[in-house]
Backbone bond lengths (Angstrom), bond angles and torsions (degrees), N, CA, C in turn:
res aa  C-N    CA-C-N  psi(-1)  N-CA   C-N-CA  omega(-1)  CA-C   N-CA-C  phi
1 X - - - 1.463 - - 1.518 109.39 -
2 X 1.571 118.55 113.51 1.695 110.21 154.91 1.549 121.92 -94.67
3 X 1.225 110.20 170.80 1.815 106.34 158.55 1.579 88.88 -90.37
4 X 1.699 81.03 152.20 1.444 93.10 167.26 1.693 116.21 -137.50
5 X 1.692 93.20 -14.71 1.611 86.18 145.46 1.530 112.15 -156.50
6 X 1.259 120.00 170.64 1.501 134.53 -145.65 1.746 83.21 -126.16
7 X 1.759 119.38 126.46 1.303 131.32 178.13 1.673 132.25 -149.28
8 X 1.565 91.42 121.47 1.824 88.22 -166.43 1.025 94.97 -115.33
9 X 1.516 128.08 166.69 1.707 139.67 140.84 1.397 115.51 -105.50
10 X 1.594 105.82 146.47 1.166 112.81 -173.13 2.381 80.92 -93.67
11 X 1.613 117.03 -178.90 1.287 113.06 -170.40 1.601 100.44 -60.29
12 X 1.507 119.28 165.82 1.868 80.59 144.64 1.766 77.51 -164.03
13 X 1.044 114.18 142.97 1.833 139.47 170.57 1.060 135.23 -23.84
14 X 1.414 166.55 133.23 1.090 124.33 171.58 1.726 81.09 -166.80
15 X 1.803 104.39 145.14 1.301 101.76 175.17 1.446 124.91 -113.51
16 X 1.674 112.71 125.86 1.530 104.73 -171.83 1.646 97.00 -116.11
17 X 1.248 115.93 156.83 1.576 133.14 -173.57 1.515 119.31 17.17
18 X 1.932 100.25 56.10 1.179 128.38 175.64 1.678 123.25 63.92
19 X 1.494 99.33 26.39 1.424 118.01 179.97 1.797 109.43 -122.34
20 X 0.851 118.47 140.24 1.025 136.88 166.52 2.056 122.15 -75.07
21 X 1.481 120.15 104.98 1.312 135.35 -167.56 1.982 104.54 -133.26
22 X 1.641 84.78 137.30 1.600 107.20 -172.39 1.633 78.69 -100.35
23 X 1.642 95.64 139.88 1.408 120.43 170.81 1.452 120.77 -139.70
24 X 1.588 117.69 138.73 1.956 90.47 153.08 1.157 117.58 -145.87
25 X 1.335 100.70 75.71 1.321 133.40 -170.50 1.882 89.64 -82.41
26 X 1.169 113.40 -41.11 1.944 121.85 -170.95 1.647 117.34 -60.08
27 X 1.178 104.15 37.87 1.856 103.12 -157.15 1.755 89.76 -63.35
28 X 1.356 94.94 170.16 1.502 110.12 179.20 1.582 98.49 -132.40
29 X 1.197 119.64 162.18 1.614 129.27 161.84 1.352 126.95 -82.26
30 X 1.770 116.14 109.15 1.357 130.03 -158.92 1.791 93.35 -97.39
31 X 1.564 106.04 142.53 1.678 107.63 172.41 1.790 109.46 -90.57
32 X 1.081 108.59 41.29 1.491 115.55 177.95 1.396 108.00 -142.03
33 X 1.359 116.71 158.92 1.607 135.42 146.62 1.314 115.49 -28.69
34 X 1.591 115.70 139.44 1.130 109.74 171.41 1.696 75.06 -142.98
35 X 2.182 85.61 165.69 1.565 118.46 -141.48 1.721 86.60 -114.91
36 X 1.762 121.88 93.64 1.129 123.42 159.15 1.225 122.70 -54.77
37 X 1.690 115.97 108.96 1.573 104.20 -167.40 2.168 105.87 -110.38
38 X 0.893 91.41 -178.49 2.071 84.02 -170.68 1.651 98.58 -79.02
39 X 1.160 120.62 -16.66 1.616 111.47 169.43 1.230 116.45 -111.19
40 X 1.898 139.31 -14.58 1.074 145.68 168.42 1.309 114.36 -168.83
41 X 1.153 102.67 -147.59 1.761 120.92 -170.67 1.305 104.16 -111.42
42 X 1.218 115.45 122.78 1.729 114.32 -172.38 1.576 85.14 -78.82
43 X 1.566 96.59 145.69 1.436 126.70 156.71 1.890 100.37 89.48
44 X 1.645 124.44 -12.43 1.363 131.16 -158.15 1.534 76.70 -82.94
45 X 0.995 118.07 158.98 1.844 137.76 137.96 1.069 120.55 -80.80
46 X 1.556 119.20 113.89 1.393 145.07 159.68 1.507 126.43 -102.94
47 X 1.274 105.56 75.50 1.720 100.31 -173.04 1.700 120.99 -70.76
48 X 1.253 104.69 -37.47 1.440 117.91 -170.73 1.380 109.20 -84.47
49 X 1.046 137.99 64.12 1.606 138.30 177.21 1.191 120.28 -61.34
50 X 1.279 128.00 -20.00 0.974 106.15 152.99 2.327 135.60 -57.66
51 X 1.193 100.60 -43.82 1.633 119.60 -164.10 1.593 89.88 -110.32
52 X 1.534 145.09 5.00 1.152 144.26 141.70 1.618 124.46 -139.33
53 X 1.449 104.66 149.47 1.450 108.25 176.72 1.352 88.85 103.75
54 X 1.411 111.35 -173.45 1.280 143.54 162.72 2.041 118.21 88.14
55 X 0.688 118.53 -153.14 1.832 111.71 -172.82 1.610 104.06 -58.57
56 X 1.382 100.67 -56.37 1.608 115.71 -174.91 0.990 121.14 -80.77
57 X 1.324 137.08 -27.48 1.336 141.44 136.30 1.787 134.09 -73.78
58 X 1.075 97.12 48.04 1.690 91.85 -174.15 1.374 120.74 -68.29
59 X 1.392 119.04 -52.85 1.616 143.84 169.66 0.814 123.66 -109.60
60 X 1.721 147.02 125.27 1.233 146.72 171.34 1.579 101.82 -92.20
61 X 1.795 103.43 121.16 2.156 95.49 164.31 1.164 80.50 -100.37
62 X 1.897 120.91 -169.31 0.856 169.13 76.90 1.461 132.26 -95.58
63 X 1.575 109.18 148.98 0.889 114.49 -167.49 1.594 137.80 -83.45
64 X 1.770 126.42 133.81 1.520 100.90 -167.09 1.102 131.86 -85.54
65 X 1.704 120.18 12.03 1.222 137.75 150.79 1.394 118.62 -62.68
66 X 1.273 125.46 14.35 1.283 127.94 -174.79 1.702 118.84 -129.84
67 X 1.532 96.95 4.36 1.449 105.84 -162.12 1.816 100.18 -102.53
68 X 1.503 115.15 -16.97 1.485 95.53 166.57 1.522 126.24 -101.79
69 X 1.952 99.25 9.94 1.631 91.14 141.68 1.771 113.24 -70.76
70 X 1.088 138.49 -55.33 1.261 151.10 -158.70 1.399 102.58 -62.29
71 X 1.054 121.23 -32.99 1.730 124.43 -164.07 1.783 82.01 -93.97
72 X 1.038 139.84 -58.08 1.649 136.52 172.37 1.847 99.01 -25.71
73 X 1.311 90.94 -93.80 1.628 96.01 -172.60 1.453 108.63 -45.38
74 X 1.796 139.75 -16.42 1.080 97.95 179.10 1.294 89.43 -160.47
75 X 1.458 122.47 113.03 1.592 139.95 -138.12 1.179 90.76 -130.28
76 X 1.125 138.45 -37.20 1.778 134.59 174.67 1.666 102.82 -68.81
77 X 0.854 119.75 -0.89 1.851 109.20 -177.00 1.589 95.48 -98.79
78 X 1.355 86.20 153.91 1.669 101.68 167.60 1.169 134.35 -89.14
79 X 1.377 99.16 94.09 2.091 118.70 -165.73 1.449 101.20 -66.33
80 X 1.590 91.09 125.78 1.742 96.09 154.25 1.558 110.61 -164.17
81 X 0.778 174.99 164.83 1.589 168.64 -42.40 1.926 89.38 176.67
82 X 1.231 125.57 137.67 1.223 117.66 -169.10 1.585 127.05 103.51
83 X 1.277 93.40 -35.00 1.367 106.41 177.20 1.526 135.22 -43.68
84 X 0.967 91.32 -18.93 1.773 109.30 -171.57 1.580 101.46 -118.76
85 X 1.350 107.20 32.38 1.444 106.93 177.02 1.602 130.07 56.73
86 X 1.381 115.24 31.49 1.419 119.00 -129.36 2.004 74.26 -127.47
87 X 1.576 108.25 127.82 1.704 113.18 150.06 1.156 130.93 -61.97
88 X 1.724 105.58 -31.61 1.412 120.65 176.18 1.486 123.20 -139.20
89 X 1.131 106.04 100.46 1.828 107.85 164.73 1.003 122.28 -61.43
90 X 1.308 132.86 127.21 1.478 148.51 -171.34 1.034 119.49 -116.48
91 X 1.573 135.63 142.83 1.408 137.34 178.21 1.489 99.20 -100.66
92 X 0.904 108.76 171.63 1.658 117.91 171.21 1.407 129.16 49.86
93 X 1.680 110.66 0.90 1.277 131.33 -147.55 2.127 93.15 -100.33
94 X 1.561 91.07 106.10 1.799 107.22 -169.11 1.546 100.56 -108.42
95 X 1.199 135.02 99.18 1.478 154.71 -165.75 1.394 89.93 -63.84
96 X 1.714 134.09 -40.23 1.827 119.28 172.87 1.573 93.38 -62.82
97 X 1.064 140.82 -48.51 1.391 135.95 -159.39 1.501 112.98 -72.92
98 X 1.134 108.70 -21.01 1.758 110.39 179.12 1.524 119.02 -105.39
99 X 1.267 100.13 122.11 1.276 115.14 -164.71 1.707 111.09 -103.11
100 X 1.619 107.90 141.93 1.294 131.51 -163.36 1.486 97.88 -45.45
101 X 0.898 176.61 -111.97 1.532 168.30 -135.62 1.170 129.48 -122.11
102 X 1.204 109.19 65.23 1.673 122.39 -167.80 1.652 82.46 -123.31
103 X 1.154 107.49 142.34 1.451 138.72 -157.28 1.801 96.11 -123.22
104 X 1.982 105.90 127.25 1.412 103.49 171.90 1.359 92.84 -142.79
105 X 1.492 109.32 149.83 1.388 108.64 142.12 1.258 148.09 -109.36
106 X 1.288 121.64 155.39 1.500 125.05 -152.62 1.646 105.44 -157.92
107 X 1.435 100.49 113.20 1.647 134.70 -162.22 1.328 84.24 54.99
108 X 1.696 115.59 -127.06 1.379 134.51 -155.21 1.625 129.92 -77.83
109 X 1.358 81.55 -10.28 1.775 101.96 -162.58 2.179 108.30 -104.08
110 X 0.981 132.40 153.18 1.301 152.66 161.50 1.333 104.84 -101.69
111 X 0.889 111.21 90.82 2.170 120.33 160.60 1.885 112.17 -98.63
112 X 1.239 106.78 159.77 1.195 131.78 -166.17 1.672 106.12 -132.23
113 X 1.580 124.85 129.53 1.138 112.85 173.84 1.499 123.14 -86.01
114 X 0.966 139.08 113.20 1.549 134.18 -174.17 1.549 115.98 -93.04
115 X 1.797 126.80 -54.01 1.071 96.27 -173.40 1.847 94.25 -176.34
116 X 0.969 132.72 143.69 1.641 160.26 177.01 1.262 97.63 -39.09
117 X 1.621 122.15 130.30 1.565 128.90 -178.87 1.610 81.13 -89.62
118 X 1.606 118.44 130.68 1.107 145.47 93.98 1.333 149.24 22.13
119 X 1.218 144.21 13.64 1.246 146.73 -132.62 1.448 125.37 -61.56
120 X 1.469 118.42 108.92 1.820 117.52 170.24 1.045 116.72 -90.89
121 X 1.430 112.00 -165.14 1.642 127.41 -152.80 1.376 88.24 -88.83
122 X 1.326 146.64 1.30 1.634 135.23 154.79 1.240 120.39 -53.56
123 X 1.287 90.66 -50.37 1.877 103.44 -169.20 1.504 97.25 -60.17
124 X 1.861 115.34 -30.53 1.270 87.03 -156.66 1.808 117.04 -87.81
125 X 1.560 86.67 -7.54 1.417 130.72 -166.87 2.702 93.09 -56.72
126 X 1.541 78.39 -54.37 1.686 92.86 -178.08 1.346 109.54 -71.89
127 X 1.627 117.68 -31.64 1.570 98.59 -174.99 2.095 109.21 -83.03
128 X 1.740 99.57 -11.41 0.840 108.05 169.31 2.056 108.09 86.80
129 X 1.563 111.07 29.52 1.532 123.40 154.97 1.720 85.79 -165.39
130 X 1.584 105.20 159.44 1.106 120.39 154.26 1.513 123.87 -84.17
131 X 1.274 125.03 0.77 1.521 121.89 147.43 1.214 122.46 -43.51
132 X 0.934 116.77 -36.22 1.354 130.99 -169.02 2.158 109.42 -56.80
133 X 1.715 101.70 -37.18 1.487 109.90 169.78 1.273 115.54 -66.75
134 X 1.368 126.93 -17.22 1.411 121.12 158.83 1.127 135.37 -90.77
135 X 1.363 112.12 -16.09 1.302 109.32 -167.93 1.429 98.76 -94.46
136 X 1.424 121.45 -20.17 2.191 129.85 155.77 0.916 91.34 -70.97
137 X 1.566 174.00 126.19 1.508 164.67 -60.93 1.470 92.52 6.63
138 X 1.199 126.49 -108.53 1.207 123.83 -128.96 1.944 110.89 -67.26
139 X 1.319 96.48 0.70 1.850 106.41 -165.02 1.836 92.44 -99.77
140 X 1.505 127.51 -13.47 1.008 145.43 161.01 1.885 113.84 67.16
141 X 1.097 111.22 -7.66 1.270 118.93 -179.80 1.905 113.79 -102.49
142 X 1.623 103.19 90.30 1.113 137.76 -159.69 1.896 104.63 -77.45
143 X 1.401 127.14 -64.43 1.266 128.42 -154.03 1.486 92.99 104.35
144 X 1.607 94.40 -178.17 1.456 102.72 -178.23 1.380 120.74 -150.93
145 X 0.893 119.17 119.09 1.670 119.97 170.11 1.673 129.51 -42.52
146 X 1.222 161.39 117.39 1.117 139.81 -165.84 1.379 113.48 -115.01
147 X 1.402 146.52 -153.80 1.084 146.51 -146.16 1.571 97.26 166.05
148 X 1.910 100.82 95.72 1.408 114.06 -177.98 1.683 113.97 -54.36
149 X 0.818 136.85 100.12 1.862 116.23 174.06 1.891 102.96 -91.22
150 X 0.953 122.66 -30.09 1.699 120.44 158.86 1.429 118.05 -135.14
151 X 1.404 109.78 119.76 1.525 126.40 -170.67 1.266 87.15 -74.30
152 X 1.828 101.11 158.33 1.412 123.43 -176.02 1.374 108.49 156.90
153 X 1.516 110.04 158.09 1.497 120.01 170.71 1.590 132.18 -61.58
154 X 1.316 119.07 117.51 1.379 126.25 175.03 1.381 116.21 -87.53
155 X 0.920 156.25 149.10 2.153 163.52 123.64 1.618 118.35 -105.44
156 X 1.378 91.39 138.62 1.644 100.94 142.06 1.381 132.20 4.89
157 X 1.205 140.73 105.35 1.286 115.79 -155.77 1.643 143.07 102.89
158 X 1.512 85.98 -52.44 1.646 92.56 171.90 1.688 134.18 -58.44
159 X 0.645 115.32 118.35 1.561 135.63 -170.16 2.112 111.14 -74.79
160 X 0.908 113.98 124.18 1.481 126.69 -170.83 1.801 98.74 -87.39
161 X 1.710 118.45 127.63 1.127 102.78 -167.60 1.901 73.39 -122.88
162 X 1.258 106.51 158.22 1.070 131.59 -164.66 2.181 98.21 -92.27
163 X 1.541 121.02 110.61 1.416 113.61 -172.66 1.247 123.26 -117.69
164 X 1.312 117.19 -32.28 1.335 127.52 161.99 1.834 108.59 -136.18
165 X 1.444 116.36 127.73 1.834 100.62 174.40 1.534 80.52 -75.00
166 X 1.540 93.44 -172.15 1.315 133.67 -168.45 2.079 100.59 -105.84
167 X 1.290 105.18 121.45 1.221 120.05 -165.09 1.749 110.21 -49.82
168 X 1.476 96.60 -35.50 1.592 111.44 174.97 1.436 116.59 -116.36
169 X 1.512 127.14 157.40 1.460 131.96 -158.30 1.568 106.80 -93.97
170 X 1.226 120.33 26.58 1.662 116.51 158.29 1.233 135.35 -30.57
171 X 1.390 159.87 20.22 0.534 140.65 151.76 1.592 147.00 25.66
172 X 1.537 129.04 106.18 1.203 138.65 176.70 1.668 115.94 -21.09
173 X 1.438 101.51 -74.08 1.529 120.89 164.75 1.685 138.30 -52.64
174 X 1.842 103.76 -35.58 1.146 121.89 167.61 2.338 105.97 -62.78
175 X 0.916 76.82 -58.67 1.513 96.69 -168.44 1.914 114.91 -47.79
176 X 1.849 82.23 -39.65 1.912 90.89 -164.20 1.591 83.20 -77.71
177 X 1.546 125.15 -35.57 2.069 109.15 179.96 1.318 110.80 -71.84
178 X 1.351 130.90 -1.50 0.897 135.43 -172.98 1.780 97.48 -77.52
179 X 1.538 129.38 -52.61 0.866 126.61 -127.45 1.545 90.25 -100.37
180 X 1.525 120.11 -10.00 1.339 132.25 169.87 1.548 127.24 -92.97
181 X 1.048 131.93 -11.14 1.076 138.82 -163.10 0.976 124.31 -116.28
182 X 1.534 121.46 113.51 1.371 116.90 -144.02 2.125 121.96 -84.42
183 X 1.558 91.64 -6.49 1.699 97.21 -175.98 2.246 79.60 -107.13
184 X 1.068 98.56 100.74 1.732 105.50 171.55 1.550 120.82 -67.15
185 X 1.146 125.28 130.08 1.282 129.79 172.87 1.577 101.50 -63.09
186 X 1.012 112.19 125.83 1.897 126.58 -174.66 1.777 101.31 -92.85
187 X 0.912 135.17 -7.25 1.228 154.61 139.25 1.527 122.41 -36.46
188 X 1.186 111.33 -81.01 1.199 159.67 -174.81 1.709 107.44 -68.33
189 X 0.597 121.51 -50.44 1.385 148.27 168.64 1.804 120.75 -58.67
190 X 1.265 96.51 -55.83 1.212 102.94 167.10 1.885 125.94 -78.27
191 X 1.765 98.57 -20.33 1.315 100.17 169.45 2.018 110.24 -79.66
192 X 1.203 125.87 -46.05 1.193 120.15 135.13 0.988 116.22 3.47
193 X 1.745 127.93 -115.95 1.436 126.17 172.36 1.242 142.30 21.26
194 X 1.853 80.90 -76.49 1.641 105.84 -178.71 1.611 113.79 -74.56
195 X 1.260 138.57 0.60 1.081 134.91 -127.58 1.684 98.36 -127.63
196 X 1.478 112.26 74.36 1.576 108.62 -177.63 0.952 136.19 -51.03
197 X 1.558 140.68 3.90 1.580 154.63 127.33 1.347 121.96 -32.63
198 X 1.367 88.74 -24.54 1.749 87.78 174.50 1.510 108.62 -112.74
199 X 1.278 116.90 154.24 1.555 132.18 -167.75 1.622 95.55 -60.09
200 X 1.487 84.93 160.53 1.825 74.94 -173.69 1.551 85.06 -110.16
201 X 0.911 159.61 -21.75 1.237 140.58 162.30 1.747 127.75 -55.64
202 X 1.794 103.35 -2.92 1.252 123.81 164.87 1.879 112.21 -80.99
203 X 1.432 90.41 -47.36 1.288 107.75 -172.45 1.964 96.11 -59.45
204 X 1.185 121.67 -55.27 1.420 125.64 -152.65 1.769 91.45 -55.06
205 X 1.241 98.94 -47.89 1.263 94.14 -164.25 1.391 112.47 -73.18
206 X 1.092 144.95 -2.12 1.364 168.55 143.25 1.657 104.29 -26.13
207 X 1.799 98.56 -65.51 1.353 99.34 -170.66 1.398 117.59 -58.83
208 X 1.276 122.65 -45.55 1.626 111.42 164.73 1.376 119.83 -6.37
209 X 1.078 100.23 -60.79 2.227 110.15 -169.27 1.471 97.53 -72.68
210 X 1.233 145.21 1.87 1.392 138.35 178.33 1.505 112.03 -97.78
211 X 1.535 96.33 121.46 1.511 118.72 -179.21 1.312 132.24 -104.05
């Protein structure tokens, strides 16, 4: 896996159910380094702290093998690296292949994978319908949130070296259908749980579905 591009947003406005909301979901592609920090991306805009940022959310990738499904379904938008709300675009980056807390490093920094972005009424707000949150559900290839364990500079280029796997076979893709689907793999579920990469207030609510 490399980056192949580096992406911030400055705030920028946007009005949903006749209210006015700061977002920065709109990143663009910067030709410099950016500064992986243990709660975000220095210099990115994070308004919503609660549902972004923080340990488990530090960096959003997605992957750029995933962008000429996206550019298919929606060819009138204005493509450019960022688009998918993503800090880091990734090549080679296969959400079955990446597993729930397997730890890599890449340039300066040690990240940890924790857990599948989620999609709200922003995203649907930028592609411009809220169809758009289902059809990232049902296409199942999410990106991933990470979990800084040593801050440091990322670029263009940088290459993901593989440092510790993840003790259990979680999966990126397994995990994000997991979190949609309403008859739960009890399996699956229980590897979840156990799986300290993921928030434990994710996990609690997890246990509910266990039978």
């Amino acid at each position: 896996m490399q980056i192949i591009s580096t992406n911030i947003a400055q705030p920028t406005t946007i009005v949903w159910n006749g209210q006015e909301v700061v977002t920065g979901i709109f990143k663009t592609p910067i030709n410099k380094s950016i500064f992986l920090g243990k709660h975000d991306v220095k210099g990115d805009e994070v308004t919503d702290r609660i549902h972004h940022g923080g340990e488990y959310k530090a960096c959003y990738m997605f992957s750029a093998d995933q962008y000429p499904y996206w550019k298919n379904l929606y060819p009138h938008l204005n493509w450019q690296y960022g688009m998918l709300g993503e800090n880091l675009t990734v090549s080679g980056f296969d959400e079955c292949q990446i597993m729930i807390g397997s730890i890599y490093k890449i340039g300066k920094t040690l990240i940890q994978i924790t857990q599948p972005r989620e999609p709200c009424f922003k995203f649907g707000v930028k592609f411009g319908t809220q169809e758009v949150l289902k059809q990232f559900i049902d296409h199942g290839f999410p990106g991933t949130y990470v979990r800084v364990l040593e801050e440091g500079l990322v670029k263009t280029g940088d290459t993901f070296k593989l440092i510790e796997s993840a003790k259990d076979r979680l999966s990126v893709y397994d995990f994000f259908n997991l979190l949609f689907l309403k008859v739960k793999d009890q399996k699956l579920l229980k590897l979840a749980i156990e799986n300290e990469a993921i928030p434990l207030k994710k996990r609690v609510q997890l246990k509910a579905f266990i039978h």
